[in-house]
C-alpha positions in Angstrom: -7.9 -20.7 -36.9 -4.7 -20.3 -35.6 -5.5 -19.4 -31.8 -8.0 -21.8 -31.5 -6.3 -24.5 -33.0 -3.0 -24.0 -31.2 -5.1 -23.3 -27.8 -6.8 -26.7 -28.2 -3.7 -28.7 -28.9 -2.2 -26.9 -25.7 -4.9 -27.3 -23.7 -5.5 -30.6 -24.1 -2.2 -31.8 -23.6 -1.8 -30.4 -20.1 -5.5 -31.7 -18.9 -4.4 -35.0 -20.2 -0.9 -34.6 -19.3 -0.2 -35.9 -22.8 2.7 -34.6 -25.0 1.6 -32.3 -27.2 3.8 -34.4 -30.6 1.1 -37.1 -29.7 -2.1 -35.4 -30.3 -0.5 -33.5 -33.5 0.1 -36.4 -34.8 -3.1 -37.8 -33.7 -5.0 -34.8 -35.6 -2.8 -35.6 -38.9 -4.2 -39.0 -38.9 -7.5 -38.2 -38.4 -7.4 -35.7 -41.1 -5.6 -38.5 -43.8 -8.0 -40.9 -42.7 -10.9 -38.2 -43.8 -9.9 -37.2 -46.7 -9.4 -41.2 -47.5 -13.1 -41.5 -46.7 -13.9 -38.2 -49.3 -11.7 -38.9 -52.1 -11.4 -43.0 -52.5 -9.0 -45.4 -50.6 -6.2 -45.4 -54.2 -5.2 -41.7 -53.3 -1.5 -40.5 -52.0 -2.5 -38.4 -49.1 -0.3 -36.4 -46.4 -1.1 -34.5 -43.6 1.1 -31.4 -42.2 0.2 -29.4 -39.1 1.5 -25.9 -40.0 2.1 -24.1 -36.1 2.5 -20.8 -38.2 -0.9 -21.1 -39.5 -2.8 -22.7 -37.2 -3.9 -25.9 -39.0 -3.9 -29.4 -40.4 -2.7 -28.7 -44.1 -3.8 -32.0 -46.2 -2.2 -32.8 -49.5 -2.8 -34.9 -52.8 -0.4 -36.3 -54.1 0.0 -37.0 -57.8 2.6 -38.7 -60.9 3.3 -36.4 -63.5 2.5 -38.3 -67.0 2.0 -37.9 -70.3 -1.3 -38.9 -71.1 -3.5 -39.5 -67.6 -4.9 -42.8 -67.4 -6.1 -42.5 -63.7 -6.6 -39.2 -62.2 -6.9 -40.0 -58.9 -3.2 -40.8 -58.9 -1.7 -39.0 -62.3 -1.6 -35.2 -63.5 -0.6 -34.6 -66.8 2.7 -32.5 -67.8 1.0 -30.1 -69.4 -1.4 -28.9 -66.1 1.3 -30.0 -63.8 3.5 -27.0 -65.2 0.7 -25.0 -65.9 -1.1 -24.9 -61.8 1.5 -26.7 -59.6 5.1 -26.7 -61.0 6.6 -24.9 -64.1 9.5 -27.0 -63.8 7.4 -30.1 -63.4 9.0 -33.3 -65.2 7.7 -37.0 -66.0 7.3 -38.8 -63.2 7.7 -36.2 -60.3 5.3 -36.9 -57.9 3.4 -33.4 -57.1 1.3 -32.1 -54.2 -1.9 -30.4 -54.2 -3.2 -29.0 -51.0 -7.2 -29.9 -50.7 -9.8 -28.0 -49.3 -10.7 -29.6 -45.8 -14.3 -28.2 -45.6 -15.5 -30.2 -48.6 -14.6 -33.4 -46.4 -18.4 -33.5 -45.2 -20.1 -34.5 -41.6 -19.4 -38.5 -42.3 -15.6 -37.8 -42.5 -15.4 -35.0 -40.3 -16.8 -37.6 -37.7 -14.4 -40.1 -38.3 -11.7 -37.8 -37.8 -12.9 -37.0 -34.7 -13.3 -40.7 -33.3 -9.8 -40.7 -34.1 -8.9 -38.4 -32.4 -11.0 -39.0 -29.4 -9.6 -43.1 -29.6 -5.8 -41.9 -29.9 -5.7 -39.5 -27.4 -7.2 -42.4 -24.7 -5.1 -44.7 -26.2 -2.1 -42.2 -24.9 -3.6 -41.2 -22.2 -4.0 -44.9 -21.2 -0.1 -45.4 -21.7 0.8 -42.7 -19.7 -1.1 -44.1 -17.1 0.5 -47.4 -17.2 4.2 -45.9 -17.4 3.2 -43.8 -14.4 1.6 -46.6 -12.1 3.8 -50.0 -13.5 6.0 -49.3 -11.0 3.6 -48.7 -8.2 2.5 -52.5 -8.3 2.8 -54.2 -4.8 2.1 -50.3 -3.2 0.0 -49.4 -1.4 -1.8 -46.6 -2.8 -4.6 -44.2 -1.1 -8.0 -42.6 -3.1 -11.8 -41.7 -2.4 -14.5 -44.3 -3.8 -16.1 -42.8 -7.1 -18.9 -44.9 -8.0 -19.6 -48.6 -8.1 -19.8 -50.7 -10.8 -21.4 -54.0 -11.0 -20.0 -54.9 -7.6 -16.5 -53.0 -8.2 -15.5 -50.2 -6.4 -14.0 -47.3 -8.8 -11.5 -45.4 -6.7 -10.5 -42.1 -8.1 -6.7 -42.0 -7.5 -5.9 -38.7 -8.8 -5.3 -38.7 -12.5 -6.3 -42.5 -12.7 -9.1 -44.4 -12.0 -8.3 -48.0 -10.4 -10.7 -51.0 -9.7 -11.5 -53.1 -6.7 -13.2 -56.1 -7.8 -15.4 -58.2 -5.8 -12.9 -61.1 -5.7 -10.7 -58.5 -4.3 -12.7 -57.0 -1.5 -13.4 -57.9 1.9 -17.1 -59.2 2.0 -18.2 -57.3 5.4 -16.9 -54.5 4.3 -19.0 -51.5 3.0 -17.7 -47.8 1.8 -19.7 -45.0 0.5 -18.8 -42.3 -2.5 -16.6 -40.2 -1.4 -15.2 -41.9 1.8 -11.2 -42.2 1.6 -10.0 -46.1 0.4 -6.3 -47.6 1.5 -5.6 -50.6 -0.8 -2.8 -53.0 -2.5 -2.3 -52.3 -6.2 -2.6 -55.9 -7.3 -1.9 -55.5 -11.1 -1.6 -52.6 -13.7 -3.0 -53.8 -17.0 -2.6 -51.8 -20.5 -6.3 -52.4 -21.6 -8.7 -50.6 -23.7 -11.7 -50.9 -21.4 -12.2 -50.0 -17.8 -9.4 -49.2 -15.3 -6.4 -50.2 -16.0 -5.0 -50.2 -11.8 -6.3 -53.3 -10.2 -6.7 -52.9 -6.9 -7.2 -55.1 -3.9 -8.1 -55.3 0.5 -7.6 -58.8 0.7 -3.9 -59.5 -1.0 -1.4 -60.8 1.6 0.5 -57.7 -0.1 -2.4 -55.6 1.7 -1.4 -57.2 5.5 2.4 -56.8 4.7 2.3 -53.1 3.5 0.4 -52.0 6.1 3.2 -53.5 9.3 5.9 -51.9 6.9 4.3 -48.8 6.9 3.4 -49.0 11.1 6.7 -50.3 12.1 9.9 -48.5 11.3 12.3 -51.7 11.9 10.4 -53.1 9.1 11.2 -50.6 7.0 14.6 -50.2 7.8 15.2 -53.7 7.6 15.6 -54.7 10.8 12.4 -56.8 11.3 11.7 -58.8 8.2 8.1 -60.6 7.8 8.7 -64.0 6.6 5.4 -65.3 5.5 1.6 -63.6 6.0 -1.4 -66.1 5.9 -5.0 -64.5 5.9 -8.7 -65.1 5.6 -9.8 -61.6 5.2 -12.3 -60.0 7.3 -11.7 -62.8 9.8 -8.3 -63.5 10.8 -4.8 -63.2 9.6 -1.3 -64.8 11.1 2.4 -63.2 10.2 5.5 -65.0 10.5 8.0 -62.1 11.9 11.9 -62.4 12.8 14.5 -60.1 13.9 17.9 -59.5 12.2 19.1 -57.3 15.4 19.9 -60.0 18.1 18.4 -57.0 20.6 15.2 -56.0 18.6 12.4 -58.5 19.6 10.6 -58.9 16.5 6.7 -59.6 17.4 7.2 -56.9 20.2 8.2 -54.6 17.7 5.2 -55.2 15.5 3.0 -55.1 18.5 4.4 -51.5 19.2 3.8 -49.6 22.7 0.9 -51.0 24.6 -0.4 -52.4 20.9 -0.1 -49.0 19.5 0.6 -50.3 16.1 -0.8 -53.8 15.3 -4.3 -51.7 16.4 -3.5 -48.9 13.7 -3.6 -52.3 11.4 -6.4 -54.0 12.7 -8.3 -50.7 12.7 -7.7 -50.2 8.5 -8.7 -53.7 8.6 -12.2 -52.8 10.7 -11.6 -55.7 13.3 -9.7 -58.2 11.7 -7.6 -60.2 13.6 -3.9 -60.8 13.8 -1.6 -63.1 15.3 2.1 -62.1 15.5 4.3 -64.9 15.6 7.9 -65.4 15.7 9.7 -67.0 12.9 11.9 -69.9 13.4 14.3 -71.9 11.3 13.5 -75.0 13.6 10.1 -76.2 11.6 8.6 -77.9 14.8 9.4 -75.1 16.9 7.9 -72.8 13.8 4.5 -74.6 13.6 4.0 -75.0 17.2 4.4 -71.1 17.5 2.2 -71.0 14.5 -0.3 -72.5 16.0 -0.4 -70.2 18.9 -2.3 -69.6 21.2 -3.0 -74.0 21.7 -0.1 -75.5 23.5 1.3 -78.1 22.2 2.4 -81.6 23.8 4.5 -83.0 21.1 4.8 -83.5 17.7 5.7 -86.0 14.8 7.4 -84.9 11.6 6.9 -86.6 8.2 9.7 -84.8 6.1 9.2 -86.5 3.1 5.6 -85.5 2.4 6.4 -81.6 4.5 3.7 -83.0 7.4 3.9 -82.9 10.9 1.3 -84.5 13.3 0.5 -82.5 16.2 -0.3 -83.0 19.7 -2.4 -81.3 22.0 -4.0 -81.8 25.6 -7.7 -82.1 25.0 -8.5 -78.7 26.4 -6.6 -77.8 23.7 -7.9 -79.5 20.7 -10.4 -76.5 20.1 -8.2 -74.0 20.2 -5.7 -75.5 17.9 -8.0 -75.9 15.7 -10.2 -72.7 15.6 -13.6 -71.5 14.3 -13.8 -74.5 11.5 -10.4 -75.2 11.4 -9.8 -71.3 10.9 -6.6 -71.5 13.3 -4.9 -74.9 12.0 -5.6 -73.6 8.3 -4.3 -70.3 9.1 -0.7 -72.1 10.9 -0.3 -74.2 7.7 0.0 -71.8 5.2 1.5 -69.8 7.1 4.8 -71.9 7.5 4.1 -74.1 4.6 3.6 -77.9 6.2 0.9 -80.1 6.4 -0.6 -80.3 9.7 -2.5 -83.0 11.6 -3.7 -81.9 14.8 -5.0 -84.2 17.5 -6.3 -84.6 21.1 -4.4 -87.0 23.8 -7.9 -88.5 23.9 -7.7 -88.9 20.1 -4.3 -90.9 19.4 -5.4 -93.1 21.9 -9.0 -94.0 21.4 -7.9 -94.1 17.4 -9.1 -97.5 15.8 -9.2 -96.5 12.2 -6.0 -97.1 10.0 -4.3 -95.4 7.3 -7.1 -93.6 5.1 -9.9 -94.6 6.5 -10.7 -91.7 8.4 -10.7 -89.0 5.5 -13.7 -91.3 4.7 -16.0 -89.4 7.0 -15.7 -86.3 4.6 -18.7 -86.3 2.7 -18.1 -86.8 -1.1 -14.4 -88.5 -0.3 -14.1 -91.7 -2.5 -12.0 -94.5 -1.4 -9.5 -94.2 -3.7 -9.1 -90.3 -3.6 -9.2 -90.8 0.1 -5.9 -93.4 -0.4 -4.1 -91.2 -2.8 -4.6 -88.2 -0.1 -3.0 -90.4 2.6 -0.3 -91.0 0.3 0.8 -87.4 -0.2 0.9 -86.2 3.7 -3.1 -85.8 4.5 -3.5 -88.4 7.0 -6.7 -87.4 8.3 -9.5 -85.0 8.6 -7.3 -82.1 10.8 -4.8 -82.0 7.6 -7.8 -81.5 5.2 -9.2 -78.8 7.3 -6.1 -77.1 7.5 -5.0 -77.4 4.0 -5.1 -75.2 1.7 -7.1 -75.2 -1.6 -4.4 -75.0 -4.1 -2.7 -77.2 -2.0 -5.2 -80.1 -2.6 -6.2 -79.0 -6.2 -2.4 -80.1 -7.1 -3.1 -83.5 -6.5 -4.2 -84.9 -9.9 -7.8 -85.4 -10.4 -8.6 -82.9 -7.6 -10.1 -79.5 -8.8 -10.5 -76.6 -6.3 -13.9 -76.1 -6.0 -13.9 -79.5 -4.8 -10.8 -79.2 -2.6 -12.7 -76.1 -0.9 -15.9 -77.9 -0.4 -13.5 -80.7 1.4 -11.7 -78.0 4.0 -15.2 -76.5 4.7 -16.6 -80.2 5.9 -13.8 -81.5 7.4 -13.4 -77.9 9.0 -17.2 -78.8 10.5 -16.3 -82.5 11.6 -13.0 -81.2 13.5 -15.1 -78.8 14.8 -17.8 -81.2 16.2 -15.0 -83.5 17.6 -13.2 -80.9 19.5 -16.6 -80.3 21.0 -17.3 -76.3 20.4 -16.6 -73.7 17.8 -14.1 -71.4 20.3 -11.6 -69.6 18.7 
């Protein structure tokens, strides 16, 4: 017994990586709880791992009395001093060491669910202790198997998840191919992998230029803001904190050297550098790159600006169903309204009655938009969905359907779908 027993306990503590109290501990309980299950739920039971011997010693416990009125839980003075103590007195309480091979299958299976359940239950804190602080890392592992559309990515010692939500839709891996992603949350749950990981985080974006461009990582480059719509296109807001480091430059790296390594991990997504700037006009217009813009009107109060381009423009401002205007907004935060020369002149509609043309816009939700900043169709389609879902009685499925059709009608107006 004792070889064997020791050997396990050694054993599988170092395959776990689990400290070798825990399991001990683990086998005590699983051993109480079995002899619980054999001898009645009243009993006074301990457990004891002797090293020495090599096992889980389990003992009874029991009151010395006079006259025994229960014996599960009294011995009487007379057999006390007789088997267990000669020196035994009323009311000592006295153990008996039981034989663990009359337990029977039933309660040797319980004790080994136990055991089973406390060692993943450790094994599962470990895990967590070892990866809590690895949240907002990136973090590097081969695909395992897929699982009701997530990908399980062994990382070593740990399994971690990448759920649909959290994977870029053109993308495909196969088992065994080697996966880069954003650990998005470490969870301690009893089910499933605990690492959640993700490809389409703006973490993701942002880990990847910090690990590409050493001014970023040193500090001397610091990305302000990162907007993305994964798989398609992404926008980061960079600025310098060394009056001679040029800050998109440095992202861009020798003849696009790194921004490539980026797009690359992202398999063709792609990104627009832009310089940060404290000015907000001079911000969004860079934002909006690469549309040139004519001039533009700022509404402070509601955070919205109203932008003007030349109509040869228009389509590029806007982008691939309001892709670029969408992009510029959350990227520095304001409400944008983008429109042609053609467009501020020719306009005959007033105040809300544009948003009207968005299929499914009511009157009076159209009013209460133009009343917080979204004065027409170009500041839906380049709003965001959380953005809109703020607004009381807006949810976000609606809010989404919104951006997609005014995305269409800006689209249509700007006469083509260039980028």
């Amino acid at each position: 017994m004792l070889p064997e027993l020791k050997r396990l306990i050694e054993q599988m503590g170092k395959d776990k990586g689990i400290d070798k109290q825990i399991i001990v501990e683990a086998l005590e309980t699983a051993m109480v709880t079995a002899a619980r299950k054999k001898l009645g739920p009243r009993v006074e039971i301990e457990a004891h791992y002797n090293e020495e011997a090599g096992e889980i010693e389990i003992f009874q416990f029991k009151t010395v009395v006079e006259k025994v009125l229960d014996p599960d839980t009294q011995v009487a003075r007379a057999d006390a001093q007789k088997t267990l103590d000669e020196g035994a007195e009323l009311g000592d309480s006295l153990g008996m060491k039981i034989d663990t091979q009359t337990f029977g299958r039933i309660a040797a299976q319980t004790a080994k669910q136990i055991i089973i359940q406390k060692v993943k239950d450790a094994e599962r804190d470990n895990i967590y202790e070892e990866y809590k602080d690895k949240k907002g890392q990136l973090i590097s592992g081969f695909v395992q198997r897929f699982d009701s559309g997530n990908i399980i990515v062994n990382l070593g010692r740990a399994e971690g998840v990448i759920p649909p939500s959290e994977q870029i839709h053109r993308e495909t891996f196969k088992r065994g191919e080697r996966i880069r992603a954003y650990v998005y949350d470490v969870k301690r749950i009893s089910k499933g992998p605990p690492i959640i990981l993700s490809r389409t985080h703006p973490g993701f974006l942002r880990t990847l230029f910090e690990m590409e461009v050493p001014e970023i990582s040193e500090s001397l480059v610091e990305i302000v803001s990162v907007a993305r719509e994964p798989g398609n296109r992404s926008k980061i807001a960079v600025k310098s904190k060394d009056r001679d480091i040029d800050p998109v430059g440095a992202c861009v790296g020798m003849r696009g050297s790194r921004v490539q390594n980026v797009v690359q991990e992202l398999r063709g997504e792609k990104i627009d550098i832009v310089p940060y700037a404290d000015d907000p006009v001079k911000f969004v217009c860079s934002a909006l790159s690469p549309a040139k813009v004519d001039r533009v009107l700022l509404y402070e109060e509601v955070k919205s600006m109203e932008v003007i381009v030349p109509d040869d423009q228009l389509s590029l401002a806007i982008g691939r169903n309001g892709q670029n205007v969408r992009l510029a907004a959350r990227l520095t935060g304001w409400k944008i309204d983008v429109k042609s020369e053609s467009m501020i002149a020719a306009q005959a509609e007033g105040g809300y009655q544009a948003l009207l043309k968005i299929p499914g816009m009511a009157e009076e939700t159209a009013e209460r938009l133009y009343k917080e900043g979204f004065k027409s169709v170009s500041t839906i389609a380049s709003a965001d969905s959380q953005m809109l879902a703020a607004i009381p009685g807006i949810d976000e499925q609606t809010a989404l359907a919104w951006i997609a059709e005014a995305g269409k009608i800006m689209a249509e107006e700007a006469g083509g779908d260039k980028v």
